[in-house]
N, C-alpha and C positions, 0 to 999 in steps of 0.2 A: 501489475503485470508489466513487463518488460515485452519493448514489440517485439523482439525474435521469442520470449519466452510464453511460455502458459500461462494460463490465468492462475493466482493464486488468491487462496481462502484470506480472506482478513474480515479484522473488525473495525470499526469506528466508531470511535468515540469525540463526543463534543466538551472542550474544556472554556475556561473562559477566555485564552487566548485561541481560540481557534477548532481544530480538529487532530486527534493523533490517531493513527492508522498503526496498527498491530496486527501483522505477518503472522499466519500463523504456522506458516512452514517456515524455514530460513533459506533466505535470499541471496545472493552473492551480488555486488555490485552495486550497491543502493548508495547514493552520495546527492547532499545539500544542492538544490539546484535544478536534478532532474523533472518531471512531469510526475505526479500520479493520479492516472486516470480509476475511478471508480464506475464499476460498469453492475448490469442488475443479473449476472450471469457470466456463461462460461458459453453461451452458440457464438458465433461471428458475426452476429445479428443483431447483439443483446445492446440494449439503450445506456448511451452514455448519463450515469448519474450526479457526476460532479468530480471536480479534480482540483488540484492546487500543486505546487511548486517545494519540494522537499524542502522543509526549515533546516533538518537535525536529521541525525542515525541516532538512536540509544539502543546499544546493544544491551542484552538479557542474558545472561547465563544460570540456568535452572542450577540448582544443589544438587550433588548425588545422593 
């Protein structure tokens, strides 16, 4: 979630170096460096569950 933006849906995954987070809508703006905060929801209330500091973007592009 971007602070001006909505929360958006992802998953997490744990690998051996770490964690990778997988959007599962597509995002604009996401660059090495930023915060990503994981939260347990979508209220204004909802409890912080962990975050780190963006390694990488790997872009996806599905097949027609």
């Amino acid at each position: 979630m971007r602070s001006t933006r909505p929360p958006q849906p992802a998953l997490l995954r744990w690998t051996d170096g770490g964690a990778e987070v997988e959007l599962l809508r597509p995002e604009d703006g996401v660059s090495p460096g930023q915060a990503c905060v994981l939260y347990d929801g979508e209220d204004p209330r909802a409890r912080v569950l962990g975050g780190g500091v963006i390694a990488r973007r790997a872009s996806l592009v599905a097949a027609a």
